[in-house]
TORPA-4810 file (N, C-alpha, C, O; in nm, 3 decimals):
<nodes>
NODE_1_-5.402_6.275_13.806_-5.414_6.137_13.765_-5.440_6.130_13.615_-5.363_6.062_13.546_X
NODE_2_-5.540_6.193_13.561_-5.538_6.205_13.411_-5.476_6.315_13.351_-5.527_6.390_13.268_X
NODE_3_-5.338_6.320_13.408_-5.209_6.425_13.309_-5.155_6.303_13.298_-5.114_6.278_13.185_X
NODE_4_-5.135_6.171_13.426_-5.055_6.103_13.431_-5.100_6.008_13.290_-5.054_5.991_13.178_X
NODE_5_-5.174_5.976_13.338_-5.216_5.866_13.211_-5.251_5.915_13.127_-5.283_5.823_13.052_X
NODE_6_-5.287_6.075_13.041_-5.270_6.119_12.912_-5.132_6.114_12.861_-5.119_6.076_12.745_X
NODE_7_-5.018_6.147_12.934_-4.888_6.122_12.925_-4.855_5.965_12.868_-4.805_5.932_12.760_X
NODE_8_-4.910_5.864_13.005_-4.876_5.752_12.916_-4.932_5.694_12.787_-4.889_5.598_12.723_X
NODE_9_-5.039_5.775_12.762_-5.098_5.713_12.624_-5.019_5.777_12.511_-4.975_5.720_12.411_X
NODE_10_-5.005_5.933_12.550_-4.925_5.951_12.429_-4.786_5.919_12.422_-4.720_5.928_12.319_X
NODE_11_-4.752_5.889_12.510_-4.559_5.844_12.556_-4.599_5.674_12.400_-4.540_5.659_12.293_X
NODE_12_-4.658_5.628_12.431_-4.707_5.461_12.395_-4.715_5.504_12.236_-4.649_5.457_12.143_X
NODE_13_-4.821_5.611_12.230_-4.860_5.637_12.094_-4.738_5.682_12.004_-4.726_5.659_11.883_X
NODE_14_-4.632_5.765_12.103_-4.513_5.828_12.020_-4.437_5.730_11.937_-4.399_5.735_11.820_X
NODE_15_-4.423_5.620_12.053_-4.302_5.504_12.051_-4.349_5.412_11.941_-4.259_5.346_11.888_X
NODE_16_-4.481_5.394_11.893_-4.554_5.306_11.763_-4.490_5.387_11.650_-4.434_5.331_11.555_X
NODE_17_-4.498_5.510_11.662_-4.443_5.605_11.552_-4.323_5.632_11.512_-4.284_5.732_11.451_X
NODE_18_-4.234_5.488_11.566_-4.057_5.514_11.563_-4.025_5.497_11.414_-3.923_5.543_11.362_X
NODE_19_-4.106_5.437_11.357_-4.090_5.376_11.212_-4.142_5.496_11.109_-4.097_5.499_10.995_X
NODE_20_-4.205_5.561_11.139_-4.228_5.689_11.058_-4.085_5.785_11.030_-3.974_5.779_11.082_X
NODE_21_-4.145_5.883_10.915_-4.072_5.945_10.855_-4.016_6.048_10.964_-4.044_6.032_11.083_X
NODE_22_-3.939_6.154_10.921_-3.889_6.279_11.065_-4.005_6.318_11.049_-4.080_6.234_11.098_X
NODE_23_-4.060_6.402_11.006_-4.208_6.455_10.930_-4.285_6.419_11.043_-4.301_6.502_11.132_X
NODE_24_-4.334_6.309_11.051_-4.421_6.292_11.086_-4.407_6.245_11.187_-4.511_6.219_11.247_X
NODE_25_-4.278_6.211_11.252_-4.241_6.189_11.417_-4.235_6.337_11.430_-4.240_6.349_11.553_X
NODE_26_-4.227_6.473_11.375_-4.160_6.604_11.451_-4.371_6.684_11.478_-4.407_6.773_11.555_X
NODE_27_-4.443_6.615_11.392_-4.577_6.658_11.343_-4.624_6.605_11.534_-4.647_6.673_11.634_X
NODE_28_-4.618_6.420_11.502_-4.631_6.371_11.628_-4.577_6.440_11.808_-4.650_6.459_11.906_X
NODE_29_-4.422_6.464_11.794_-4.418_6.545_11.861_-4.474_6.676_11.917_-4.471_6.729_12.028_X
NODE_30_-4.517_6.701_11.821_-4.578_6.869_11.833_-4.732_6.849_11.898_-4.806_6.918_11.968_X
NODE_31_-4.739_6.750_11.852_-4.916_6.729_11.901_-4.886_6.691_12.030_-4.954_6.758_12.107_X
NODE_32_-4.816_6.615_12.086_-4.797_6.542_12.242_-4.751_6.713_12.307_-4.800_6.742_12.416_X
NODE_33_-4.676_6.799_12.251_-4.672_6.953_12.346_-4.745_6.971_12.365_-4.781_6.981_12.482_X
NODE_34_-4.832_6.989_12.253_-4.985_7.103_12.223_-5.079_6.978_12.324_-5.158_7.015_12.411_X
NODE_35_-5.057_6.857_12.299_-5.170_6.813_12.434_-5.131_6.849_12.591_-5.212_6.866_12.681_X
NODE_36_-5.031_6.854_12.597_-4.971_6.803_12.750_-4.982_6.975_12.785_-5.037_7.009_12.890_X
NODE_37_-4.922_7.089_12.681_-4.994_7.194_12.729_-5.146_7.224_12.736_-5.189_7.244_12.849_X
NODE_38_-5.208_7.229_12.663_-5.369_7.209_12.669_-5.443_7.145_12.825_-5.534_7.195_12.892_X
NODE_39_-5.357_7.007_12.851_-5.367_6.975_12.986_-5.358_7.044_13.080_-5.449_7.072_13.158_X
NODE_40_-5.212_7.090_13.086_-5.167_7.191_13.189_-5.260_7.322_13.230_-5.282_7.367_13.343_X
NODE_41_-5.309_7.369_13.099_-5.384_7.474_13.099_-5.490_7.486_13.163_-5.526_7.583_13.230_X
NODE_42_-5.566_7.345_13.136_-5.673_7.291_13.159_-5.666_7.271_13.341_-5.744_7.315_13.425_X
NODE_43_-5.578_7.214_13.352_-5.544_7.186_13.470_-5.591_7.334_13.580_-5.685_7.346_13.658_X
NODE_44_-5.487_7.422_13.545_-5.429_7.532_13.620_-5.589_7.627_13.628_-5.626_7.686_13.729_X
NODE_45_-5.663_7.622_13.503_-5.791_7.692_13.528_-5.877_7.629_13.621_-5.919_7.701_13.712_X
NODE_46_-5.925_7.465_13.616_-6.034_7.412_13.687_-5.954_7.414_13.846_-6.022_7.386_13.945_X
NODE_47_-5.810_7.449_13.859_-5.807_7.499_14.044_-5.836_7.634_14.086_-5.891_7.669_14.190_X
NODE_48_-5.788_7.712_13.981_-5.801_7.856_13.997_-5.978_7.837_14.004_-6.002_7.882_14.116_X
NODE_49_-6.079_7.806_13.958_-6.213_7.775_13.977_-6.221_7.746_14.114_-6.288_7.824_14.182_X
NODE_50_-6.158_7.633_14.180_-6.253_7.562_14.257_-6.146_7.642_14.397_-6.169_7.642_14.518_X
NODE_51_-6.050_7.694_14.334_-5.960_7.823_14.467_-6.107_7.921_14.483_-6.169_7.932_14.589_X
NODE_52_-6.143_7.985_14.357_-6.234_8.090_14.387_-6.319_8.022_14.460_-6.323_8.051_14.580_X
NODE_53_-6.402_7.921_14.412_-6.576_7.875_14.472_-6.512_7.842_14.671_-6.604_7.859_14.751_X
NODE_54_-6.422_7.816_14.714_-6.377_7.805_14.832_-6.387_7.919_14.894_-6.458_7.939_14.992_X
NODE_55_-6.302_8.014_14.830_-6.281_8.185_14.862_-6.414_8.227_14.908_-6.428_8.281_15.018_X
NODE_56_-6.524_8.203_14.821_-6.691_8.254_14.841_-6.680_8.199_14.958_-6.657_8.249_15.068_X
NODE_57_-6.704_8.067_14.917_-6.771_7.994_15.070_-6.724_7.997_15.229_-6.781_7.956_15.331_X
NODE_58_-6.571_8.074_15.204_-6.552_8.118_15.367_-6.578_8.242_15.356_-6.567_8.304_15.462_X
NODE_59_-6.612_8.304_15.262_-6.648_8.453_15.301_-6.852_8.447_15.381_-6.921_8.507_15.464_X
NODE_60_-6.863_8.351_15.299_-7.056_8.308_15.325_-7.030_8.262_15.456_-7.115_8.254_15.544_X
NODE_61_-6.936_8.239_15.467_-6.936_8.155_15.670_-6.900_8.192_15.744_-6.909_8.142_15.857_X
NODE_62_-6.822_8.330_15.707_-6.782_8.437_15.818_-6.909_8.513_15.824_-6.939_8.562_15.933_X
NODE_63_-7.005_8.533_15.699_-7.075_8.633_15.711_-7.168_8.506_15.803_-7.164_8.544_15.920_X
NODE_64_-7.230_8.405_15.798_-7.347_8.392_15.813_-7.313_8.343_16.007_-7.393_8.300_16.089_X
NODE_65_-7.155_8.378_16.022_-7.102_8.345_16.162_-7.149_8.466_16.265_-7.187_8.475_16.381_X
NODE_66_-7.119_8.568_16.132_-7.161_8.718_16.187_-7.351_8.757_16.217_-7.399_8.845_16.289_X
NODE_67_-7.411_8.673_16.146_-7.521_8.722_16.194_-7.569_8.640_16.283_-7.668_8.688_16.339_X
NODE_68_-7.534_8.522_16.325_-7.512_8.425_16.450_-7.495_8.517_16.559_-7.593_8.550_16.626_X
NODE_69_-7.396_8.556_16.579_-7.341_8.658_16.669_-7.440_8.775_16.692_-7.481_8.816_16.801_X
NODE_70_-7.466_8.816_16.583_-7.587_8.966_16.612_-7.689_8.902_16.673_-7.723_8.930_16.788_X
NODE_71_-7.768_8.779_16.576_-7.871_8.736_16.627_-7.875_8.671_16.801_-7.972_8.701_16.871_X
NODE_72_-7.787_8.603_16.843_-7.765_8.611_16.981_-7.753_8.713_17.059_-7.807_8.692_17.167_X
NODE_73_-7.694_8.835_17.049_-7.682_8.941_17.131_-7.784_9.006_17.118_-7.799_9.084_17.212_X
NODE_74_-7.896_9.011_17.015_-8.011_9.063_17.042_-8.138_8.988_17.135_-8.235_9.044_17.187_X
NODE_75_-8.108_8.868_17.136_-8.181_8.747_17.156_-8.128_8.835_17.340_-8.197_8.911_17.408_X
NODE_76_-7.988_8.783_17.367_-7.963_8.811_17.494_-8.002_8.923_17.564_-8.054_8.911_17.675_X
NODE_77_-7.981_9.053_17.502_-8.055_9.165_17.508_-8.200_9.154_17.568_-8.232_9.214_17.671_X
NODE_78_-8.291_9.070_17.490_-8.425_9.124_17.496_-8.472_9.039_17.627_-8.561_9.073_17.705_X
NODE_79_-8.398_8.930_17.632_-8.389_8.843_17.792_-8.353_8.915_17.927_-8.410_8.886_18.032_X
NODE_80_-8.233_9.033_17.916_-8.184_9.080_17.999_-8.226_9.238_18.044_-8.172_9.305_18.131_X
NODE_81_-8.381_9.291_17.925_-8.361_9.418_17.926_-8.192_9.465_17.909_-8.130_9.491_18.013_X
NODE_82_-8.131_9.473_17.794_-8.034_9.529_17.775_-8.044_9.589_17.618_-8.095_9.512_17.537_X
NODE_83_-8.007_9.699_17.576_-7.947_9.721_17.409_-7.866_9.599_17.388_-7.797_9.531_17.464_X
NODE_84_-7.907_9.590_17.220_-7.779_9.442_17.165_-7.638_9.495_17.218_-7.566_9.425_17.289_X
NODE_85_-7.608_9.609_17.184_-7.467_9.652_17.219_-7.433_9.631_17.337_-7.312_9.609_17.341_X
NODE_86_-7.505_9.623_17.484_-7.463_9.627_17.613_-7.476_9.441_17.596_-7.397_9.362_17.649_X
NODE_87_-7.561_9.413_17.536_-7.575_9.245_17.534_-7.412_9.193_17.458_-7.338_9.109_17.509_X
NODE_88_-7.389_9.254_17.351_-7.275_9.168_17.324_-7.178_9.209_17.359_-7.081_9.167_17.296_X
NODE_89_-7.148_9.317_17.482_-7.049_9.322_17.479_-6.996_9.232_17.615_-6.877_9.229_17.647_X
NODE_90_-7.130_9.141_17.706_-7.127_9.061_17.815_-7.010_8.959_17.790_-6.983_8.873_17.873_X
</nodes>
């Protein structure tokens, strides 16, 4: 949403600048790349971020699924006179 509307501000800002010299429409141009890449850049890092912080958090929920699991089969175990191992494997 804000690539979209950095786009339209500078699309707006270019088009005021029709009356300028080449110079300084080719100067103008160059700055609307260098933003819209800067964006992009910007863009592509804060997912690659929030890809990783996801990545953690199903690894934290498999693990904390896994000690769910232990912690019940020992729980069942000590109910059944059984080892956790004979408990989880019921």
């Amino acid at each position: 949403m804000r690539k979209i509307a950095l786009v339209a501000a500078i699309s707006a800002a270019a088009l005021s600048l029709a009356a300028c010299s080449e110079s300084t429409e080719q100067n103008a141009e160059d700055a609307v790349e260098g933003a819209m890449a800067d964006t992009e850049s910007n863009t592509e890092a804060a997912i690659d971020s929030a890809e990783a912080g996801v990545d953690e958090a199903a690894m934290e929920v498999d693990q904390a699924a896994e000690n769910v699991d232990d912690a019940a089969a020992a729980a069942e175990g000590e109910l059944q006179n059984e080892t956790t191992t004979e408990a989880a494997v019921d």
